[in-house]
Structure formats: structure tokens, C-alpha cells
ZAMARGU-4260 file (C-alpha; in steps of 0.2 Angstrom, whole numbers, plus 5000, padded with zeros to 4 digits):
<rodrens>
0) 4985/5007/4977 | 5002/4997/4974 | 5007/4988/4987 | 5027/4998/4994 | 5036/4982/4985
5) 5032/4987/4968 | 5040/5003/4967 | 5054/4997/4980 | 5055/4981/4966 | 5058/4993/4949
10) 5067/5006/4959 | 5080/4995/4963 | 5083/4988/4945 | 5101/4995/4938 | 5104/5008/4924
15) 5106/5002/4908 | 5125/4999/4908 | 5129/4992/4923 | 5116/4980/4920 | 5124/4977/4902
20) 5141/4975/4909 | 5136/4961/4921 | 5127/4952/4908 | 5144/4953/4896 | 5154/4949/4911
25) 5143/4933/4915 | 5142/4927/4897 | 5124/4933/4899 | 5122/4931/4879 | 5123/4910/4883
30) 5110/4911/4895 | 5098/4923/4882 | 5100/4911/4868 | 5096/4895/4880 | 5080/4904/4887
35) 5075/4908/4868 | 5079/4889/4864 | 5066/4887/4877 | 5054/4901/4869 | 5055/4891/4852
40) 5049/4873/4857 | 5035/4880/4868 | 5029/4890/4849 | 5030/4907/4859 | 5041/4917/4850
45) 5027/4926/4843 | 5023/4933/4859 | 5035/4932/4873 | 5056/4938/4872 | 5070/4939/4884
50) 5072/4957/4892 | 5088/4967/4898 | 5080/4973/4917 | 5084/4991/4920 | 5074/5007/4925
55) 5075/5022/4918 | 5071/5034/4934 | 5062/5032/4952 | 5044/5031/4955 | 5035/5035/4971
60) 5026/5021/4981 | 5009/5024/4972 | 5014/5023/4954 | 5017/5011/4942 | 5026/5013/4926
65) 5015/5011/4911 | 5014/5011/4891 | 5003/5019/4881 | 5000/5023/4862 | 5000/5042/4860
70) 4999/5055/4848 | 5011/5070/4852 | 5016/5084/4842 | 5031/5086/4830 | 5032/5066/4832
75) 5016/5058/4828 | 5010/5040/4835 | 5020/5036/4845 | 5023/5024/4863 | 5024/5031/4880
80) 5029/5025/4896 | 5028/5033/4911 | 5025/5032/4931 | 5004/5033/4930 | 4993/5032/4945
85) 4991/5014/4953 | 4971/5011/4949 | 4974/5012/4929 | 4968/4996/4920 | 4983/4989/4912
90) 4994/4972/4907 | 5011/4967/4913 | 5023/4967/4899 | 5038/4961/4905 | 5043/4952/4920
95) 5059/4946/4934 | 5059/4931/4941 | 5062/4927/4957 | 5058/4909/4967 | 5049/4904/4952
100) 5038/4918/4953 | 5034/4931/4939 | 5035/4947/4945 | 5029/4962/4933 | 5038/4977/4933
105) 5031/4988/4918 | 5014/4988/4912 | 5005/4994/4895 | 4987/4998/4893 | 4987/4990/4873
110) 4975/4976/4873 | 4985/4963/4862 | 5001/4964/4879 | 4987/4954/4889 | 4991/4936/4889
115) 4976/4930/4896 | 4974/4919/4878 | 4988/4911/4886 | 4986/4894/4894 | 4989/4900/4913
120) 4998/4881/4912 | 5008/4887/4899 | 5013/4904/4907 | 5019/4893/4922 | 5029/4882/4914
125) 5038/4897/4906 | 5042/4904/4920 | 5049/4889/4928 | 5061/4885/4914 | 5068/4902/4913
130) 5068/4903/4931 | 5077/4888/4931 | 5089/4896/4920 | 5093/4911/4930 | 5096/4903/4944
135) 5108/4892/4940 | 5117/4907/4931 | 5112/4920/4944 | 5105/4932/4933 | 5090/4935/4940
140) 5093/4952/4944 | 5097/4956/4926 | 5086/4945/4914 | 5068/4942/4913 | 5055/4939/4899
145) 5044/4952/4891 | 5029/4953/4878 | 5033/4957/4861 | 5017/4959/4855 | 5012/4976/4851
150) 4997/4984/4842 | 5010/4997/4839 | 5023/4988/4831 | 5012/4981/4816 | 5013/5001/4811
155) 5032/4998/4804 | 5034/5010/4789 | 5048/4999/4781 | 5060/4985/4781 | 5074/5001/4786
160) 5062/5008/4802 | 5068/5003/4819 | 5060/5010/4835 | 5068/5025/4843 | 5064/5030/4862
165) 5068/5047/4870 | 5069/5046/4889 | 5060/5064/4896 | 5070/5065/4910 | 5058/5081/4917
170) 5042/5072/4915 | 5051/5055/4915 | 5042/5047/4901 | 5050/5034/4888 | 5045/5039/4871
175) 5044/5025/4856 | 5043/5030/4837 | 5050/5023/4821 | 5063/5031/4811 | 5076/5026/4798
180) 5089/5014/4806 | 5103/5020/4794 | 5104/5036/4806 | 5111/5025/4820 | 5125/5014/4821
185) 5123/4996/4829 | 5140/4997/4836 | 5134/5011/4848 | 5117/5000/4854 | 5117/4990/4870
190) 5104/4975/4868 | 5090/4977/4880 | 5077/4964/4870 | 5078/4947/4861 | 5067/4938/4853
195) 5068/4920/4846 | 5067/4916/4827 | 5066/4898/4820 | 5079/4894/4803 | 5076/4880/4793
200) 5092/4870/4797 | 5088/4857/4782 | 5077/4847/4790 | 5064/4859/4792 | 5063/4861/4810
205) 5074/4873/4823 | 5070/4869/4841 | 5084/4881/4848 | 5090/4896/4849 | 5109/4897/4842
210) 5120/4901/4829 | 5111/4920/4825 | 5093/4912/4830 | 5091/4923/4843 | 5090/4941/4838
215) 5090/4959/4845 | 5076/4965/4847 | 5079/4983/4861 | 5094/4993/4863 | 5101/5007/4872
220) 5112/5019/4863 | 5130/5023/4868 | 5139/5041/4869 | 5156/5041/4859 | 5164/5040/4875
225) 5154/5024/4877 | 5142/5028/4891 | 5122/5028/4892 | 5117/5047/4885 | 5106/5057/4891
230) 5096/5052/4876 | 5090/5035/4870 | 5083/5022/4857 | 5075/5004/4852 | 5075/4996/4834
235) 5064/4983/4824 | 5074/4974/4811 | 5088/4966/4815 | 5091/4977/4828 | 5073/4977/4831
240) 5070/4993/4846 | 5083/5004/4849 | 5083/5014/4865 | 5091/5031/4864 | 5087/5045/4876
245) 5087/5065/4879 | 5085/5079/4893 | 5076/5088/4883
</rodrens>
């Protein structure tokens, strides 16, 4: 059984656009694009990325909110997360940070989310940079880093497909699936993932994460009166997961 902490830990993490709003007000995009300078010259962009902490609903002391690839009608393949029972085998995917301490907040069952091909040393030193660097900004309530790597994700139809995820507010599940990123306009996403992405400068090297290197990866979709809907998506282009969610 999880331990009270856990579900106190994710149940206090804000909604989607307070926690966007704080990061804007903070200059939050500086601190991303430092943590994914780090990212690069530790060769981990493949793996790890910077993560917009928010929850989408309360879970109960003995759950724990967890992804899983699933097939459901009139959608297809698809990924799920959901509050799931404590004793399910299953990997963090993404993390806070708090007194240089990684603490996981969501989990997925896919195999290729476990970092344990990762140097436990090199995991550590991660977490102290970017720990370091929250601090100093005091985003630690809003930033934290997350695994990109997906089984799921190596399914993209298309250059045009971006992940779309519709919240079930009834059975409170996050449902992921491609579909065509023309549909959706990038003015209406909030950013909820980054990832790094090296560009030969002319020397052939980039260590750091500026001028564009750092790209989106998650968002959240507006309503027209620019709130959080009811529905919501993530992408994976240059918008790479867009969060949109329903009631439905």
C-alpha cells in the first residue's frame, strides 16, 4: 500500500493553468531551457524532459496514477492513465524535486519508462542540477523532469500526427492517441512537456539549450475564453503532446 504522502504529494499539485501562469509570471521558460542545456551535455535528451507538474483530479490514499497502453473502442491504441490500485508493478515517469530528492508522481507500466539502464550515478546527478536549478528560481512546485521514452510513441503515423489526450472526468482517466495536428491550433496549447534537441551551430556541436533548442513536447488546450476545457490534448511534432480534455 502507498504510504498517505503519495496521494497527499499529487493531490496537492495545481491545475493546469495556475501552474502555467506562475511559470509565465516567473520567466519559467528561462529556467526550462537551462535545465534542458543540462539534459544535452549529460547525452539524455533521448530519455529524460522537462515537465509542467499539474494533476488532473484527486486520488484516494491507496491509489497511485498510472499509464498504460490500451485498446478502446472507436479510438484504437491508445495511452491511459489513471488512479490504479497501489500493489501494480509499474516505473515512475516523471518526477518533483524537493531537497534534492526525486519524488515520483505518475507512473506507467511500459517497460522502455524504467530507467534502470541508467547509471543510478547518473540519475543522481540529474536530479542535483535540476534541483539546483529550481531552487534558486523557486520552481520546484511547478517544474520537474519526466521520461520521454515511450513504446507508444515510436507508433506516430505521420510527420502531421501529434498526441491528443481526453481527460474522463467520470472514471477520471487521461486518454492519449494520435490525430492530425492541423485540427488544433498552437496558439490555444499550454506547454506541459519539453524536450532538448541539439542544432549544429557550425561547429558541430550544441551543448545548450537556447535559441528554439528546447522544444515543446505536452500541452494543454485553451477554451476560446482562454481557460483549461473540460476537454484536453498533447502533440509530437513541434508541438510534440497536446493535452486537450472532455466530460464526456
Amino acid at each position: 500500500m502507498l504510504c498517505a504522502s503519495y496521494s497527499e504529494k499529487y493531490n496537492l499539485l495545481l491545475d493546469v493553468e495556475t501552474a502555467d501562469r506562475m511559470l509565465s509570471d516567473r520567466g519559467g521558460r528561462e529556467v526550462v531551457d537551462e535545465i534542458c542545456s543540462r539534459i544535452l551535455q549529460m547525452n539524455l535528451e533521448e530519455i529524460f524532459g522537462v515537465r509542467l507538474l499539474h494533476r488532473h483530479n484527486i486520488i484516494s490514499f491507496n491509489e497511485s496514477m498510472v499509464e498504460s497502453n490500451e485498446y478502446i473502442d472507436g479510438i484504437g491504441s491508445c495511452l491511459v492513465t489513471k488512479p490504479r490500485e497501489a500493489d501494480l508493478i509499474k516505473f515512475p515517469n516523471h518526477w518533483s524535486i524537493a531537497d534534492s530528492a526525486a519524488i515520483p508522481l505518475e507512473y506507467s507500466v511500459d517497460h522502455l519508462v524504467s530507467i534502470t539502464d541508467i547509471p543510478a550515478s547518473v540519475f543522481k546527478d540529474l536530479v542535483l542540477e535540476a534541483g539546483r536549478i529550481l531552487t534558486s528560481s523557486q520552481l520546484q512546485s511547478i517544474l520537474g523532469i519526466c521520461v520521454i521514452r515511450r513504446d507508444y510513441f515510436s507508433t506516430r503515423p505521420d510527420d502531421r500526427a501529434i498526441l491528443i489526450e481526453t481527460s474522463d472526468v467520470t472514471s477520471r482517466a487521461n486518454i492519449v492517441r494520435f490525430e492530425d495536428g492541423k485540427n488544433f491550433d498552437p496558439k490555444s496549447l499550454i506547454t506541459t512537456t519539453w524536450t532538448a534537441r541539439r542544432e549544429d551551430d557550425g561547429t558541430g556541436c550544441n551543448t545548450s539549450c537556447i535559441a528554439g533548442s528546447c522544444v515543446p513536447f505536452s500541452a494543454c488546450v485553451r477554451d476560446d475564453e482562454g481557460n483549461h476545457s473540460e476537454q484536453t490534448t498533447h502533440s509530437r511534432g513541434d508541438h510534440n503532446q497536446v493535452h486537450y480534455e472532455t466530460g464526456e
